[in-house]
N, C-alpha and C positions, 0 to 999 in steps of 0.2 A: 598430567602424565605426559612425558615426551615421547618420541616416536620410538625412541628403542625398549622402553617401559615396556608400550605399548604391543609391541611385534614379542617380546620376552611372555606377556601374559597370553598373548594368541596359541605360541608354543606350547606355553607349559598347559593350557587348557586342552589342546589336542595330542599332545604327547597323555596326558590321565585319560583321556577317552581312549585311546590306544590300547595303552596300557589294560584300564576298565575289560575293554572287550575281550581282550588277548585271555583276562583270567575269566570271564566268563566263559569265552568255547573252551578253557579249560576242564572248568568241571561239568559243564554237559557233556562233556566228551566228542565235542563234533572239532573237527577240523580248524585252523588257524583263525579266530577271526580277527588278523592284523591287517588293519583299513588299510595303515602303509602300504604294506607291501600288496594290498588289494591294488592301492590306485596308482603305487610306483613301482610295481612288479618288474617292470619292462626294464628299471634302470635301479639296479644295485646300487650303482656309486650314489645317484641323488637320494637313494632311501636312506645312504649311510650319511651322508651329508645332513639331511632333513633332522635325523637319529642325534648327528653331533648338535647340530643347532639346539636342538629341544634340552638337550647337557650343559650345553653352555648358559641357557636361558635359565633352569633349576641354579646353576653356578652364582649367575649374575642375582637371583631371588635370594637365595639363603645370605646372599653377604653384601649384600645392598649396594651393588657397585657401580650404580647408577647415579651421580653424583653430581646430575644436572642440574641449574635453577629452577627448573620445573618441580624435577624428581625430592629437592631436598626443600627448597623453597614453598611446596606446597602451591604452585600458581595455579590458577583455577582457568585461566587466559580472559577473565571480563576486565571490564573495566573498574569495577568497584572493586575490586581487590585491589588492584595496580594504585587507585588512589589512595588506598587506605594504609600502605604500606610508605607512599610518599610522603 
């Protein structure tokens, strides 16, 4: 998996926990509990930036636009695969 695979899947696992929690303090009825804007409160623009990241990340998953060696090639980065494919 390459490095932007990789940084896409960190997104979209904390954008669902986000999300997760957001509809939790929904229905108990308590107050926001959006981690975001818990731990980026102080800066709107980076929460909204972090917001687009986490969009473009879903973007980049559903249509596979990752189209690296890594990503399409399947490399595992050992050695015994690199031979086995020479």
């Amino acid at each position: 998996m390459c490095t932007t695979a990789w940084i896409g899947k960190i997104l979209l696992i904390i954008g669902g926990l986000d999300l997760g929690l957001i509809g939790i303090g929904m229905l108990v009825g308590s107050s926001s509990w959006n981690v975001l804007h818990m731990v980026l409160g102080f800066s709107s623009v980076l929460e909204a930036v972090i917001y687009i990241l986490i969009g473009l990340a879903a973007i980049m998953k559903v249509f596979g636009c990752c189209k690296c060696h890594k990503c399409v090639g399947g490399d595992t980065g050992n050695a015994a695969g690199t031979e086995a494919r020479m």
